[in-house]
C-alpha positions as CSV (number, residue, x, y, z in Angstrom):
1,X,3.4,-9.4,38.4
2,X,6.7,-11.6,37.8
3,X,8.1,-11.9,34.4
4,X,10.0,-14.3,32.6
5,X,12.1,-12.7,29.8
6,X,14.0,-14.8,27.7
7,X,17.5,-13.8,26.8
8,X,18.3,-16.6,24.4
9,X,16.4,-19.3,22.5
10,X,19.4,-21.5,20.6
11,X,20.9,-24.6,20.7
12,X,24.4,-25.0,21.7
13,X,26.0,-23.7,18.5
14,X,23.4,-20.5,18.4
15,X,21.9,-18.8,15.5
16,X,23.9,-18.4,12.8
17,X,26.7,-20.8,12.8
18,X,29.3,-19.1,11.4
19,X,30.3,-21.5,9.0
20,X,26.9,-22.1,7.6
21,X,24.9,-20.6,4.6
22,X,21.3,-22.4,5.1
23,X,18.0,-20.3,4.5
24,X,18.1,-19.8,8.0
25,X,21.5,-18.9,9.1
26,X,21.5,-16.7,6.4
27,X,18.1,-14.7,7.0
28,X,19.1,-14.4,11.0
29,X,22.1,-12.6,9.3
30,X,19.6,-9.6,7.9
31,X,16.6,-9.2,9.3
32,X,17.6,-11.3,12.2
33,X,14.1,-12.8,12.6
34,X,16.0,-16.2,13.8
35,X,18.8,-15.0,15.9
36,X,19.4,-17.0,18.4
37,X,21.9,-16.6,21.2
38,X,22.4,-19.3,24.1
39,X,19.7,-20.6,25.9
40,X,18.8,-18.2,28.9
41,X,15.9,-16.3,30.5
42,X,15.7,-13.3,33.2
43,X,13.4,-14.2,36.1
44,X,12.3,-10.7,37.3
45,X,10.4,-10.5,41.1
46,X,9.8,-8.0,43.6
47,X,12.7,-9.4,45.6
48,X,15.4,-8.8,42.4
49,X,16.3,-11.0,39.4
50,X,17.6,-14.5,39.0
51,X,19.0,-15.2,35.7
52,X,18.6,-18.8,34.8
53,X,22.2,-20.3,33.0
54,X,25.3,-18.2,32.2
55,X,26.3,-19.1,28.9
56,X,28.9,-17.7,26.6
57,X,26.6,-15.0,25.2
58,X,26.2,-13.3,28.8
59,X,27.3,-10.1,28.0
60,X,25.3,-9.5,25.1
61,X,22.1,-11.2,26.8
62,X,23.2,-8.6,29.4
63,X,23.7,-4.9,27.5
64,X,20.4,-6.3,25.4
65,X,18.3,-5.6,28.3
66,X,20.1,-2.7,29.9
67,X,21.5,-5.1,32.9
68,X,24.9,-4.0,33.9
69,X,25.0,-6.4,37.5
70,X,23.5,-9.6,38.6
71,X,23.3,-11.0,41.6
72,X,22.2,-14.4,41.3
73,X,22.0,-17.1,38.9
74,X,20.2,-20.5,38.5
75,X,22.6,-23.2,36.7
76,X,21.0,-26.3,35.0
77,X,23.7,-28.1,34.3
78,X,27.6,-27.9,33.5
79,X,27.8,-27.7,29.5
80,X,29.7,-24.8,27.5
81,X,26.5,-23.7,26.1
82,X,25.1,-23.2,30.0
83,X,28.4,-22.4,32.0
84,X,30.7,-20.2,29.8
85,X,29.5,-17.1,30.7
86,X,30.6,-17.3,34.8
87,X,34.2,-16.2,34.0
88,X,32.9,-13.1,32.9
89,X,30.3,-12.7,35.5
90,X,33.5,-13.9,38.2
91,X,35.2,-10.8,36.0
92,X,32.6,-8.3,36.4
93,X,32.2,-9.2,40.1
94,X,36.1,-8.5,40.7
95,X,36.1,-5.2,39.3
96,X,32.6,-4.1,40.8
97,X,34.0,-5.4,44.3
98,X,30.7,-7.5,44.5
99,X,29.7,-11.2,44.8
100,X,27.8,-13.1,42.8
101,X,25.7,-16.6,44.0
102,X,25.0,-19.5,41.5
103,X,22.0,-22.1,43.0
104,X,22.6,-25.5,41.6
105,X,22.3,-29.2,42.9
106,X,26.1,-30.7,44.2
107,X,27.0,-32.5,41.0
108,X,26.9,-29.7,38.7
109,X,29.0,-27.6,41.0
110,X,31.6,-30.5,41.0
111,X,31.9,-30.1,37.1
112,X,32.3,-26.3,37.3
113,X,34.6,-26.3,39.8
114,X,37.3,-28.4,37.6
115,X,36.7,-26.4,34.9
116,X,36.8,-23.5,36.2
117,X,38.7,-23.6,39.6
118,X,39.3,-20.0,40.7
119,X,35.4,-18.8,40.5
120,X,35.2,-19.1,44.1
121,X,36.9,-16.6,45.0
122,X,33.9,-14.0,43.6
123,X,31.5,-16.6,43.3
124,X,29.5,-18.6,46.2
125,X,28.4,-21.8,45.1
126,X,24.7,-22.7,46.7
127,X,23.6,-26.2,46.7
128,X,19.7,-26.9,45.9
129,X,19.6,-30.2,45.9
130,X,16.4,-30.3,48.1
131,X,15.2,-26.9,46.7
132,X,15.1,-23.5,47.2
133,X,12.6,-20.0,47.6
134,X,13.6,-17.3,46.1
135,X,11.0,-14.3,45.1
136,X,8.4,-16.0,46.7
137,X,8.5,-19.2,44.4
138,X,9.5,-23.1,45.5
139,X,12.3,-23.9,43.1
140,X,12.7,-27.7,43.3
141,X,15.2,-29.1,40.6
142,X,15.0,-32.7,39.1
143,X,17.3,-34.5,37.0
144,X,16.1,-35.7,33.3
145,X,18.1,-37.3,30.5
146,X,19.7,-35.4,28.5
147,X,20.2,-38.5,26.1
148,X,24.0,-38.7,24.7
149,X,25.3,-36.1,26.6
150,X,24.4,-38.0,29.8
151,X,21.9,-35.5,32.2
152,X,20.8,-32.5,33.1
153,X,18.4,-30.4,35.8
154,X,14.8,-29.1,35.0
155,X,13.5,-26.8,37.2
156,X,9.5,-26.4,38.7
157,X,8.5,-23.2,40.3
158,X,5.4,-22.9,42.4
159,X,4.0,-19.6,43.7
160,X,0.1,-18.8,45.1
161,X,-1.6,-21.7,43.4
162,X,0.9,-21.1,40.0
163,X,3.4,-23.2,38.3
164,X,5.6,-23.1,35.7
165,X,9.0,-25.3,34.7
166,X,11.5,-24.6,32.6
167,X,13.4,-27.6,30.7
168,X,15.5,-27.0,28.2
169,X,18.1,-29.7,27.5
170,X,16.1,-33.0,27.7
171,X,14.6,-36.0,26.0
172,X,13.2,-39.4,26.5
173,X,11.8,-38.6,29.9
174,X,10.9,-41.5,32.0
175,X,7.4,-42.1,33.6
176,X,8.8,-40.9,37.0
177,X,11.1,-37.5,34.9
178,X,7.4,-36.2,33.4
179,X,5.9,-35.9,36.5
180,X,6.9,-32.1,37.8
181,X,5.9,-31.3,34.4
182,X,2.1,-32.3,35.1
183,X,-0.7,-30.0,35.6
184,X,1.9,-26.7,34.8
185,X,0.1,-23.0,33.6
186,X,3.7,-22.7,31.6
187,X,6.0,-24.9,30.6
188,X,9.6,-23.9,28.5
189,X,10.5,-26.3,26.9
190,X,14.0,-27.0,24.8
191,X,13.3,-28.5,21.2
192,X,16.1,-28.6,18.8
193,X,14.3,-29.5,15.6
194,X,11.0,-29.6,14.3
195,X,11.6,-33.5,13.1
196,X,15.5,-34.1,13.5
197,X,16.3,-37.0,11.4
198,X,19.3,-38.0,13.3
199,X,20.1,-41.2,15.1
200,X,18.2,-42.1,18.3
201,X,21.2,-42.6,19.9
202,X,23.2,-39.5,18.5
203,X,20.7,-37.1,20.1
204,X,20.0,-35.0,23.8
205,X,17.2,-33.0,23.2
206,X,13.2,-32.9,21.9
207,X,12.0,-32.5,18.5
208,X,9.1,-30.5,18.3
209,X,6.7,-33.8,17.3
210,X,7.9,-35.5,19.7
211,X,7.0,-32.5,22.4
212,X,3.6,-33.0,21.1
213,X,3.5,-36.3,22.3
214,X,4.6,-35.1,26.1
215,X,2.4,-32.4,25.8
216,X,-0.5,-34.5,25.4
217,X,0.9,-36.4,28.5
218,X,1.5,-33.3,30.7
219,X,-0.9,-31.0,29.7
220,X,0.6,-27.5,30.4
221,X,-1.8,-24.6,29.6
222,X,0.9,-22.5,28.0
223,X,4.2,-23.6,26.1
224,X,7.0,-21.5,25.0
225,X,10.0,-23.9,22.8
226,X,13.6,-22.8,23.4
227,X,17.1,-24.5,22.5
228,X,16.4,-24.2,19.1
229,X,19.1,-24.6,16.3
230,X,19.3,-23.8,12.7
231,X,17.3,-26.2,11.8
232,X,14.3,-24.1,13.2
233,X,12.7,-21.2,10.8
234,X,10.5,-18.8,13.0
235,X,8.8,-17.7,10.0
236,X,7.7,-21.3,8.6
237,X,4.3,-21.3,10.1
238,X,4.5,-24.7,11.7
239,X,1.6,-26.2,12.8
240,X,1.9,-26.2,16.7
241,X,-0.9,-26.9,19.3
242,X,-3.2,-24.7,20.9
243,X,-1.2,-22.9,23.1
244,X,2.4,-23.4,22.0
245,X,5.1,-21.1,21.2
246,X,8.3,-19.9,19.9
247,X,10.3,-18.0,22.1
248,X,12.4,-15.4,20.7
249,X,15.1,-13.2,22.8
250,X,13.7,-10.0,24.3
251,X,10.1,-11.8,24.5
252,X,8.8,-11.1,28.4
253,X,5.9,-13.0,29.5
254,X,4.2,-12.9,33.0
255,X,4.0,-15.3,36.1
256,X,0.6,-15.8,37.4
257,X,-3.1,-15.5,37.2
């Protein structure tokens, strides 16, 4: 059966910041209970794996899991925290000899090549604008708000009758942005706070209350919360629905009925 392993489960800054000393950054600094790198996961199928963003913890994502290639990569959208890791990837494919292919709709391509101009030359860029198969699963991207930081891509996968998305930089979904995430078996699902206090318009991702409310919308059977920052304790006991969880990097879970 295909798994889904995550490889990181933080917010753009990660898990400890280094200049912090919170409960939180502190305990991930022992026993390491809420250690989060980068937001990433490992999709593993018969045909080979597809790693899903290349953030700037990609090499210690990688040596975690014993992984010392990839072929492929799934890109939701252009921000450090999602990209940074591709120069090292481009790296690793010059001195294997290999080639690496990143699958992302046109726009985010556009960003990643003025940022990073010379990945080309080890790196093939493959539009998915109107969706893609790979393992046996119909990837179809969608774009969602990503409130102040503009947008970004969620992701639906559908196999043999199952479906899961995975969305981890969004908020403030419109009608018509909630509807791939109808009727999933498993959502993922970035949340940044349990109740972020911030201003509305100083924000780009889901608190975990305000999840609630979509999930009550969207009813996915299972839910796993990524994206998290400091401001998440794994070992507070939240309340969370039936069903809901929070991811942790190394957890695997399985694809399908």
């Amino acid at each position: 059966m295909d798994q889904l392993t995550f490889l990181g489960t933080g917010d753009s800054m990660g898990v400890p910041r280094m200049y912090c000393n919170c409960a939180v950054c502190d305990e991930s600094r022992t026993t390491g209970l809420n250690r989060r790198y980068r937001s990433s996961a490992l999709l593993r199928t018969e045909e080979g794996e597809m790693l899903i963003d290349c953030g700037p913890d990609w090499v210690t994502q990688m040596e975690m899991i014993g992984l010392r290639s990839l072929e492929r990569a799934l890109i939701t959208h252009p921000h450090h925290d999602h990209i940074a890791g591709l120069p090292e990837w481009f790296d690793a494919c010059r001195w294997t000899k290999g080639r690496g292919a990143a699958f992302a709709p046109n726009t985010v391509f556009a960003t990643i090549r003025r940022q990073y101009p010379w990945l080309e030359k080890r790196l093939s860029y493959v539009p998915n604008d109107g969706g893609m198969e790979f393992g046996g699963w119909r990837i179809s991207p969608w774009e969602v708000c990503h409130g102040k930081n503009g947008t970004s891509f969620a992701y639906r996968f559908e196999k043999n009758g199952y479906s899961w998305a995975y969305c981890s930089d969004a908020i403030q979904l419109t009608e018509q942005q909630k509807k791939p995430l109808h009727g999933l078996n498993m959502l993922v699902l970035g949340t940044n706070f349990y109740k972020e206090d911030a201003k509305p318009e100083s924000r780009s991702v889901y608190d975990m209350t305000e999840a609630f409310e979509l999930l009550l919308e969207t009813k996915p059977e299972r839910v796993y919360f990524t994206h998290m920052s400091h401001g998440v304790d794994i070992g507070a006991g939240y309340a969370l629905p039936a069903g809901v969880q929070l991811a942790r990097h190394g957890m695997t879970v399985s694809l399908g009925t």
